[in-house]
C-alpha positions as CSV (number, residue, x, y, z in Angstrom):
1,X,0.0,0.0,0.0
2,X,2.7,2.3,-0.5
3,X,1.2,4.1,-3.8
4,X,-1.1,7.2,-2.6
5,X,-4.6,6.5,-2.6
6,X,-6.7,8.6,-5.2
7,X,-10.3,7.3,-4.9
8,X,-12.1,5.6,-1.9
9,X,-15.9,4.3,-1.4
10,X,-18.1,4.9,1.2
11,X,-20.7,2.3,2.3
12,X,-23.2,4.1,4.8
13,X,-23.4,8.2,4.1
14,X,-25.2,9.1,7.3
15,X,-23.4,11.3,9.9
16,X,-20.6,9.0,10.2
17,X,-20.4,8.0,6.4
18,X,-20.8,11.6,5.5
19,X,-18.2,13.3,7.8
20,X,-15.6,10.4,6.3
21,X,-16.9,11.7,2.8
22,X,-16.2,15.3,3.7
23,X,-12.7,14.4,5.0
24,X,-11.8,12.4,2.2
25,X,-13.5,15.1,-0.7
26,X,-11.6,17.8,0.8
27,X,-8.2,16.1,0.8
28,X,-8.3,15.3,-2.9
29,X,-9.6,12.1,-3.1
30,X,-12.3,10.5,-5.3
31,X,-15.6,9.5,-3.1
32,X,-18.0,6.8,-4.5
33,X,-21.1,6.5,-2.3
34,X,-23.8,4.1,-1.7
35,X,-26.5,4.2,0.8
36,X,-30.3,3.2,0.4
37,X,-31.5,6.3,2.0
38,X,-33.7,8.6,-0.3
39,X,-31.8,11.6,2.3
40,X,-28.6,10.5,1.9
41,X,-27.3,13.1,-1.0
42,X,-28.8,15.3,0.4
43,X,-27.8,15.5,4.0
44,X,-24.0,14.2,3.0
45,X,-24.1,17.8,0.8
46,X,-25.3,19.7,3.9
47,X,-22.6,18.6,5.7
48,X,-20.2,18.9,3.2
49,X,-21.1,22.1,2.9
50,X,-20.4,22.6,6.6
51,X,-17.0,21.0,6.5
52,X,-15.8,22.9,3.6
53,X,-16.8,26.0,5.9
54,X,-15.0,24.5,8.6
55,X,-11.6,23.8,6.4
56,X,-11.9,27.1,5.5
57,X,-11.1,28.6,9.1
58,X,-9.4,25.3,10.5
59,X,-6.7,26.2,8.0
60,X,-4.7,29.1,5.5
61,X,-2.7,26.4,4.1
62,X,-3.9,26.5,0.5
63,X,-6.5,23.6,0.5
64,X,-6.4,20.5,-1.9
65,X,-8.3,20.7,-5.0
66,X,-11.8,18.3,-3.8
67,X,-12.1,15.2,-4.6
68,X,-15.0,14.2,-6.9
69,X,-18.0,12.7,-5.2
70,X,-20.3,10.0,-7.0
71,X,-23.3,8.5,-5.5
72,X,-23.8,4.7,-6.8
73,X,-26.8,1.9,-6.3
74,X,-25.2,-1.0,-5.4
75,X,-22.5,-2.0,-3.3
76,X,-20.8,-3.9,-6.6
77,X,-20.1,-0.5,-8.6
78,X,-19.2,1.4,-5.6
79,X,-15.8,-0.7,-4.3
80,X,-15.1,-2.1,-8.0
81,X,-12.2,0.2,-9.1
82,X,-11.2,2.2,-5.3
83,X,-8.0,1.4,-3.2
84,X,-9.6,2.0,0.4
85,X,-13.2,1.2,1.6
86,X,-14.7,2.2,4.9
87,X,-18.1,1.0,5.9
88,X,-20.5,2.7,8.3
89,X,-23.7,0.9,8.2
90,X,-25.9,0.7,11.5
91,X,-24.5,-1.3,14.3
92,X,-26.2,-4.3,13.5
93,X,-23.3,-7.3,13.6
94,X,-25.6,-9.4,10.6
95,X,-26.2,-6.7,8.7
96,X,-22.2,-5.5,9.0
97,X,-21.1,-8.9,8.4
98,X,-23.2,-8.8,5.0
99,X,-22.0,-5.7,4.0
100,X,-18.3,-6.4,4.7
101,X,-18.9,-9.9,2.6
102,X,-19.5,-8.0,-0.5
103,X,-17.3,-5.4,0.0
104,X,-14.7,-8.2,-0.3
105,X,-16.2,-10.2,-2.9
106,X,-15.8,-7.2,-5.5
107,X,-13.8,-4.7,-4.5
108,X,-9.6,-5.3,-5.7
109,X,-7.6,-8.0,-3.4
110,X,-5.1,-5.0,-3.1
111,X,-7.9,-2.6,-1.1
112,X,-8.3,-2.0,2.4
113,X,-11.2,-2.5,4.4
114,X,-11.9,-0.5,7.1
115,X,-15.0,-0.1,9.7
116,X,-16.4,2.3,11.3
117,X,-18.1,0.2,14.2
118,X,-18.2,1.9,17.6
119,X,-18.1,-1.4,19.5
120,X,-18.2,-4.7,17.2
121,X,-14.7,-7.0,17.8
122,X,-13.1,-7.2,13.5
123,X,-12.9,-10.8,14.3
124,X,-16.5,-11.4,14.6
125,X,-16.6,-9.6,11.8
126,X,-14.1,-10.3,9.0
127,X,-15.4,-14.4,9.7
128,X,-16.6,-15.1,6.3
129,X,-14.5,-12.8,4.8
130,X,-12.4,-14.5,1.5
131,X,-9.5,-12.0,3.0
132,X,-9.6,-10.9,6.2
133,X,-5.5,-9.8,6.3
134,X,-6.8,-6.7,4.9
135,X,-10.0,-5.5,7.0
136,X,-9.9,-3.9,10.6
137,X,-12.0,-1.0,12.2
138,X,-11.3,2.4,11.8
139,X,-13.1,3.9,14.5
140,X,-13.4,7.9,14.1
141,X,-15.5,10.8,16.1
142,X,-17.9,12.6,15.4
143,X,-17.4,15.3,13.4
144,X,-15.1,13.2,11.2
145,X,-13.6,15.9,9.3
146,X,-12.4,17.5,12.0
147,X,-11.5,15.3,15.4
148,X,-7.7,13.2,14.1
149,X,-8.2,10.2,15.8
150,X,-9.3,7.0,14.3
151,X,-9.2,3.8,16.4
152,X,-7.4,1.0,14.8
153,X,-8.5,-2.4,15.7
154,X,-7.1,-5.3,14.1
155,X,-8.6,-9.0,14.3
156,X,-7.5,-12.3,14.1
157,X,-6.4,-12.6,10.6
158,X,-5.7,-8.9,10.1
159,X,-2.1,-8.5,9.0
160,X,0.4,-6.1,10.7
161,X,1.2,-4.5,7.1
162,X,-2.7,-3.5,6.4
163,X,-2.9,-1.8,9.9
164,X,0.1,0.0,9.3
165,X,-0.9,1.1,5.6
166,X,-4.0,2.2,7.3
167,X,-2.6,4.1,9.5
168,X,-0.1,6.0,6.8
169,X,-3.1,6.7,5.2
170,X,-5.0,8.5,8.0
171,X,-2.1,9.9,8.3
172,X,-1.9,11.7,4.8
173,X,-5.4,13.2,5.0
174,X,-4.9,14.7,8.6
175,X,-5.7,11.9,11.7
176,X,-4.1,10.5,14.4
177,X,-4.3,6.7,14.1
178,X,-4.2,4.8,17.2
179,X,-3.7,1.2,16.7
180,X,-5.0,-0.9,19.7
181,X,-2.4,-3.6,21.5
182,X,-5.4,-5.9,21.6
183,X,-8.9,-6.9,20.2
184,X,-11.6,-5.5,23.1
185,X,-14.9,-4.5,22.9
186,X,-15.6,-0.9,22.5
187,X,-12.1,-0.4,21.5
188,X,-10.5,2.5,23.8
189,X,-12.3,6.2,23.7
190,X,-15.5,4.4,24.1
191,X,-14.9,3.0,26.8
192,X,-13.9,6.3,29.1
193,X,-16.6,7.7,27.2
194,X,-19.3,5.0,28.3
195,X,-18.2,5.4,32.3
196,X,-19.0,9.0,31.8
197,X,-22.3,8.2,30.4
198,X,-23.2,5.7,32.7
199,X,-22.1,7.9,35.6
200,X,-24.2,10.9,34.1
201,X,-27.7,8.9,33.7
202,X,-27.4,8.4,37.7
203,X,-27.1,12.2,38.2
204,X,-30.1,12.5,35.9
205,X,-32.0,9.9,37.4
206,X,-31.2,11.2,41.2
207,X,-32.2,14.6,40.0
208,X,-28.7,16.1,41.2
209,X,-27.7,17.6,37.7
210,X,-29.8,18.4,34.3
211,X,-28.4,17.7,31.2
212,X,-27.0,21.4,31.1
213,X,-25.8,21.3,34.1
214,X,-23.7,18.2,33.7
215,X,-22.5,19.8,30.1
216,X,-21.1,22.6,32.0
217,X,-19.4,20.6,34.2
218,X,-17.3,19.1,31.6
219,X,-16.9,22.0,29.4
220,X,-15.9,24.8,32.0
221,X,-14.0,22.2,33.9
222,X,-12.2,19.0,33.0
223,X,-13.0,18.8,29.5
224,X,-10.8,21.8,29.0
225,X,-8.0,20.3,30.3
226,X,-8.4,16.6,28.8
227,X,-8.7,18.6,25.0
228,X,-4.9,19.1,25.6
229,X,-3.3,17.0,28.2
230,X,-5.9,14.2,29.1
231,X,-6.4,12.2,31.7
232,X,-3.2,10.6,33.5
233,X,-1.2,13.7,32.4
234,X,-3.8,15.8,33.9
235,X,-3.4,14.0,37.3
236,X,0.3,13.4,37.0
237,X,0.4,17.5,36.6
238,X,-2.1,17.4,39.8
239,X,-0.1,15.4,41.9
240,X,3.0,18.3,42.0
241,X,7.0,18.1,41.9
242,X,6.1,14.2,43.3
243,X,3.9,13.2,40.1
244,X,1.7,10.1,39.7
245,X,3.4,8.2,42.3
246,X,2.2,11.0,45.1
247,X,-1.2,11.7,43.3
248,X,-2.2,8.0,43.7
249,X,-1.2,8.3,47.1
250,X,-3.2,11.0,47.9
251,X,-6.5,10.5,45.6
252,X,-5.7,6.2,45.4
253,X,-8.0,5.5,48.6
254,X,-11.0,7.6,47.0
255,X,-11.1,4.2,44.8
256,X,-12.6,2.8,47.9
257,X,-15.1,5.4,48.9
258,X,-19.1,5.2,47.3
259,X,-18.5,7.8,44.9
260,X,-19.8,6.4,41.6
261,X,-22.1,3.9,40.3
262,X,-20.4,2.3,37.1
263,X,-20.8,-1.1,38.4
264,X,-24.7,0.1,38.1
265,X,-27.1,0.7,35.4
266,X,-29.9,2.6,35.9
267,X,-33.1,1.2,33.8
268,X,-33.5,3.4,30.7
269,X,-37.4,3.6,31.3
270,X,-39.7,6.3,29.6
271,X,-39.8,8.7,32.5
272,X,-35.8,8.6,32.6
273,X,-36.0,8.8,28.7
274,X,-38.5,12.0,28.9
275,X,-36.6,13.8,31.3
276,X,-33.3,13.4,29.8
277,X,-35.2,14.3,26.3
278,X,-37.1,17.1,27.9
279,X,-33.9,18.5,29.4
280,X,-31.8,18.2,26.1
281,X,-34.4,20.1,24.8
282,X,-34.9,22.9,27.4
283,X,-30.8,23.1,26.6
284,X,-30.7,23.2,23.0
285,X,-33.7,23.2,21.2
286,X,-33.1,26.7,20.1
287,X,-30.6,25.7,17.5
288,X,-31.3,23.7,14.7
289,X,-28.8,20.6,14.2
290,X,-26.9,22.6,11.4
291,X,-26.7,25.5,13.7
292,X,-24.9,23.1,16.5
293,X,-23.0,21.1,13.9
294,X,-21.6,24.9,12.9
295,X,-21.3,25.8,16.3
296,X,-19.2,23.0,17.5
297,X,-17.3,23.1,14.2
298,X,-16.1,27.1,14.9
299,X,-15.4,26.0,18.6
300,X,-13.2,22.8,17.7
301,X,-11.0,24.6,15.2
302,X,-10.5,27.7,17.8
303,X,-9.2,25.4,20.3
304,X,-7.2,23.2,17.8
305,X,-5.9,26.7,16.4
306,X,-4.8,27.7,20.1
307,X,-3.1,23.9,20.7
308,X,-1.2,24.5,17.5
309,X,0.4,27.8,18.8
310,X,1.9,25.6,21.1
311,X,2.5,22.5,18.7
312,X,0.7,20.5,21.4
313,X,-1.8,17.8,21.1
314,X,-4.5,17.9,18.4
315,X,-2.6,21.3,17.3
316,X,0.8,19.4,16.3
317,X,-1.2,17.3,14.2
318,X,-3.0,20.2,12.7
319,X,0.5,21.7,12.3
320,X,1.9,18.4,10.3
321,X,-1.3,17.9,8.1
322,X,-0.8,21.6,7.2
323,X,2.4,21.1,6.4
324,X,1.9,18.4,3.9
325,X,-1.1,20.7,2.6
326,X,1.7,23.6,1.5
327,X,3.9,20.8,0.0
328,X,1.5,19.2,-1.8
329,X,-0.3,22.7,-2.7
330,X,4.2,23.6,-4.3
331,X,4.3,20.3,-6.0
332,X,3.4,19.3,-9.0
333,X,2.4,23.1,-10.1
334,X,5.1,23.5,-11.9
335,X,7.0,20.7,-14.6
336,X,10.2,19.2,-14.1
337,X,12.1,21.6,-16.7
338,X,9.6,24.8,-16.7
339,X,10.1,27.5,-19.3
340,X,12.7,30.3,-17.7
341,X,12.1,32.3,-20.4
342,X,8.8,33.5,-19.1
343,X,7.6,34.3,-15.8
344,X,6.9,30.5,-13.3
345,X,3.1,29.3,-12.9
346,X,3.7,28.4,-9.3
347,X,0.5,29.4,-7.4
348,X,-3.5,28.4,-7.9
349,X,-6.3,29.1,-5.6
350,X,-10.1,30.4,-5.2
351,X,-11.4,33.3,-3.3
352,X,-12.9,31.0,-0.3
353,X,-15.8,32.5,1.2
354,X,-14.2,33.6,4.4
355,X,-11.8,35.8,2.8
356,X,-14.9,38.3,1.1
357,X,-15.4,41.5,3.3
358,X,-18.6,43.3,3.4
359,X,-18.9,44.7,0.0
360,X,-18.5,40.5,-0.8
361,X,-15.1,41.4,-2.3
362,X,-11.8,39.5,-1.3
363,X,-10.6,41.8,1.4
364,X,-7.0,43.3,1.2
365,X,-5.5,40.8,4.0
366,X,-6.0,37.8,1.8
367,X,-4.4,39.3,-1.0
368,X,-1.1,39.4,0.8
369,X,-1.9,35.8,1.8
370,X,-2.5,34.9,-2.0
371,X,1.0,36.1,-2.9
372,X,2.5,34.3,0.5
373,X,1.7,31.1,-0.9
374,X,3.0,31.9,-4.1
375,X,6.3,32.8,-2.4
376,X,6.5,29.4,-0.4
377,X,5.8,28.0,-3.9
378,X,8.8,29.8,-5.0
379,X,11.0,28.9,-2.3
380,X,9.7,25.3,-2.1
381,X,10.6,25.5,-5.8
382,X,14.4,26.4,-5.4
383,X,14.9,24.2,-2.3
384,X,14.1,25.4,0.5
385,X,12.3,22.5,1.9
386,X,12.2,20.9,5.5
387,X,16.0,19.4,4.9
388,X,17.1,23.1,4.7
389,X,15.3,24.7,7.3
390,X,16.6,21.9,9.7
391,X,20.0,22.5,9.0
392,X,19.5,26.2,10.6
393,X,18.6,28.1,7.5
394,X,15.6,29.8,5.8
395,X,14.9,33.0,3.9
396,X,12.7,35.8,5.3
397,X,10.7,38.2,3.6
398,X,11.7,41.9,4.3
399,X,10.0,44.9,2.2
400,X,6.9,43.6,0.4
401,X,5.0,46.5,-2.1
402,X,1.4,45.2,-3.1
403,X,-0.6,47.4,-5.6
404,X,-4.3,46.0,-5.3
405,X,-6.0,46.4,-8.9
406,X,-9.4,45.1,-9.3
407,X,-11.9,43.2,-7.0
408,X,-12.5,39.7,-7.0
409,X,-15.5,37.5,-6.0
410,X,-16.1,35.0,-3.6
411,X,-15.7,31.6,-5.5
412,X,-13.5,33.0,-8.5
413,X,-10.4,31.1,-9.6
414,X,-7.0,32.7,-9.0
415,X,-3.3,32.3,-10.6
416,X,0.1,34.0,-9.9
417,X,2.8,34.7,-12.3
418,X,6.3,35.0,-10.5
419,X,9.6,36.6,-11.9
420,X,12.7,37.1,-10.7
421,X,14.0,40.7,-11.2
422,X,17.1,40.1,-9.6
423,X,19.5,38.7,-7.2
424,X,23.1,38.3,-5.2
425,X,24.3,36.0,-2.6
426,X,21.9,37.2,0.1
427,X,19.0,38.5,-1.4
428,X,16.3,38.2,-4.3
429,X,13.8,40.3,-5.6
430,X,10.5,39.2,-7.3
431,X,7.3,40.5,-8.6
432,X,3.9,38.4,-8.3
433,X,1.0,39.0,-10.7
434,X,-2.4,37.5,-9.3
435,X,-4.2,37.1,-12.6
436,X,-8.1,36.0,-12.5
437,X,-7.9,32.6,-14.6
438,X,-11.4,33.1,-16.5
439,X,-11.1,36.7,-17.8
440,X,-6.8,36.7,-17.7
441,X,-7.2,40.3,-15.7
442,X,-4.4,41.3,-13.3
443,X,-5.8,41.9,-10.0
444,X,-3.2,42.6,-7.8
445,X,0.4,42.8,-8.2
446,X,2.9,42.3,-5.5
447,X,6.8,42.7,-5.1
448,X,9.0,41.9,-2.4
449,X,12.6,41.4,-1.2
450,X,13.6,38.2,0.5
451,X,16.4,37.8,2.9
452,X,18.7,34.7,3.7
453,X,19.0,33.9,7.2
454,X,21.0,31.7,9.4
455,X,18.4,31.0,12.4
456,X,20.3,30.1,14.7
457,X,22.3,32.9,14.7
458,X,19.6,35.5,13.9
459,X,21.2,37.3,11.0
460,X,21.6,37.2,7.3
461,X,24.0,34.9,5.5
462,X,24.8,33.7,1.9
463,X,22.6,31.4,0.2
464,X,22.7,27.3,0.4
465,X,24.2,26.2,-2.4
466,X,21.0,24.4,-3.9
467,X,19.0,27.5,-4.0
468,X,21.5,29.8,-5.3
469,X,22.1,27.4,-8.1
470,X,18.5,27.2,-8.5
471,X,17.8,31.1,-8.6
472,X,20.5,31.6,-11.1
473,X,19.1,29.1,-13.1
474,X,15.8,31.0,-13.4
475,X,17.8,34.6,-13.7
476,X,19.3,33.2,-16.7
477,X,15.7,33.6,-18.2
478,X,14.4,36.2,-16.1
479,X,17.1,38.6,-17.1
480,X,15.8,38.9,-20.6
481,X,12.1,39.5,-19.8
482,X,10.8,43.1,-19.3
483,X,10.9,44.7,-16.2
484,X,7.3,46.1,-15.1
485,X,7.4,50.0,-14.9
486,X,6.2,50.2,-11.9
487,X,8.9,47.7,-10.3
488,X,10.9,49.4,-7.5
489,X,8.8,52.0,-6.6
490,X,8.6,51.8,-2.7
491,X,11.6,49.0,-2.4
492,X,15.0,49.4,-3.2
493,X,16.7,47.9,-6.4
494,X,19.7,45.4,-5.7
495,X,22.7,46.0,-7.8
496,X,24.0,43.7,-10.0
């Protein structure tokens, strides 16, 4: 499984189903979809629609062009041609079992199967399976496209190389795989998650909390602390300079003491069911479901924003899937042996919806932003990659002159044109163009002076090899083309 996967198919497009669709669309991969329901294409585009608005703010790492998404009517011509299936039918183990049976009788030996069961052991069911070695669960949460973890669960005859290819894969389109040591029920997260359930229906029951009031209790208290650190790190932190070993002294009798009821069920009966419903209600009712799916959505990405300021928890792995987003956003733009002798196509995008101000033009910020990305194209182009930075260098932008043109609409397709109107050991200077790709006018133009810089030592220094070499390259083009008139106005001119 070491080729990329391009196109996946989706059995099940309900909230689970869809929020893998909405992942998957938005990193660049090919969705085929079946499920029965008459709602289905629609309520997978609502949320789509939702996670696209989501991306938008989650990240301004220029996002992957989507993926296409097909809807099918049968199982058969959805897996027949895809490298990756993940199934998300009702928990039903018969019904899972016969969905997972056709899913391997016609999709390619070479796929992987995946599941999105909350609870149900692989082994139990991957039984009848013709190849089992490739199926195991991969068990996300809710919403999919934006919490990174994914559960993996091998079973019996699930080979070590499918739940490591699995895992790469969740990798590449932004998760955090966890691959369990052994095959349990519930898996892991469900398992914390059901104690706190359990122990909540009591309160409930017992009228000593509502439904709000229990909400509150893990949202303004704990629950902020387990979104970064969670639990035994939180109580390892608790337990001072001493750590664990002195917080289980100190809390480790409490074990003892009748403070919860988890060996206890209370009965789920209709006046239980109507006062937790009623209470949910008296909560939330206000908001539609979209409304709280957007809601939680803006809240999730400010706090995963905030953890990656500190490259900490869900934030580091925000920080390395926007990583590869810029890499993959430089690569592949430009060919192998581009034309010097006219200015470099480095740079695509679209005016997302988030970037439009009130006149529901692309506001002046974003411009900048535009031609940011087209200089990490650049600089991606001449070699300055991870390797470099690593070794202590990079190359910082220090004068920058943007002349803003003409507006642009929400939704219109963007290009930049890049040349290189000069350069010595320590410095270049280019000019962007930011040309709208339907009508070829210029929007925008922007120039700027870049700086090499030793990092470690906080001040400028010559050029790697491998970029110089690369820059000249390009000035041996660039040289001959014609300097824009209004190049160097505001910025100084570097002699050659």
């Amino acid at each position: 499984m070491s080729k990329e996967i391009e196109k996946a198919a989706l059995i099940g497009g309900g909230v689970i189903g869809g929020g893998w669709a909405a992942r998957l669309l938005l990193n660049g991969i090919d969705v085929n979809v079946y499920d029965p329901s008459e709602t289905a294409e629609r309520t997978l585009n609502e949320m789509l629609a939702n996670a696209k608005r989501a991306y938008s703010k989650l990240t301004m790492a220029p996002l992957l062009k989507p993926g296409k998404l097909v809807f099918l009517d049968s199982i058969e011509k959805a897996v027949q041609d895809v490298a990756f299936v993940q199934e998300s039918a009702p928990e039903r183990l018969e019904l899972k079992r016969s969905i997972l049976n056709q899913i391997d009788q016609y999709t390619p030996e070479t796929a992987l199967i995946c599941s999105s069961t909350s609870g149900l052991k692989p082994s139990a069911l991957q039984s009848e399976m013709k190849h089992p070695e490739r199926f195991m669960v991969g068990h996300p949460f809710n919403p999919v496209y934006l919490l990174p973890l994914v559960e993996i669960c091998g079973g019996e005859n699930t080979s070590a190389e499918s739940k490591q290819s699995a895992a790469n894969f969740y990798r590449q389109i932004g998760m955090k795989p966890l691959i369990l040591r052994k095959e349990i029920d519930a898996f892991i997260a469900d398992r914390l998650l059901e104690a706190v359930w359990r122990e909540g229906l009591w309160l409930i029951r017992d009228d000593v909390a509502t439904t709000e009031e229990l909400d509150d209790a893990i949202r303004f208290g704990f629950g902020l602390r387990w979104a970064q650190m969670g639990l035994f790190e939180t109580y390892r932190v608790a337990g001072g300079e001493a750590g664990m070993r002195h917080f289980i002294s100190q809390f480790g009798p409490t074990l003892s003491l009748p403070w919860t009821k988890l060996m206890d069920v209370p009965e789920l009966n209709e006046e239980l069911i109507e006062k937790i419903v009623s209470q949910s209600d008296a909560q939330s009712g206000m908001h539609s479901i979209r409304e709280l799916e957007r809601i939680r959505d803006d809240n999730l990405v400010a706090i995963m924003q905030g953890l990656k300021l500190h490259d900490w928890g869900a934030g580091a792995v925000l920080k390395e899937y926007e990583e590869r987003l810029y890499k993959k956003a430089h690569s592949g733009v430009v060919s192998s042996e581009p034309d010097f002798s006219k200015p470099l196509s480095l740079h695509e995008s679209k005016v997302r919806p988030d970037w439009l101000d009130y006149n529901g033009h692309m506001t002046e910020s974003r411009y900048l932003q535009v031609f940011g990305d087209a200089t990490d194209a650049l600089l991606n182009f001449i070699g300055m990659d991870e390797t470099y930075r690593k070794q202590g260098f990079s190359v910082y932008t220090v004068e920058t002159h943007i002349r803003h043109l003409l507006e642009v609409a929400g939704g219109e397709p963007l290009s930049v044109k890049t040349q290189l109107l000069g350069f010595d050991e320590k410095r270049f200077r280019i000019v962007h163009k930011l040309i709208h790709v339907s009508s070829g006018d210029v929007l925008a133009t922007g120039e700027h002076m870049l700086l090499s810089v030793n990092t470690n030592e906080g001040k400028a220094c010559p050029f790697g090899k491998i970029l110089y070499e690369k820059l000249e390259k390009i000035w041996q083009g660039h040289q001959n083309l014609d300097v824009p008139d209004y190049a160097g106005k505001g910025i100084r001119r570097l002699e050659q």
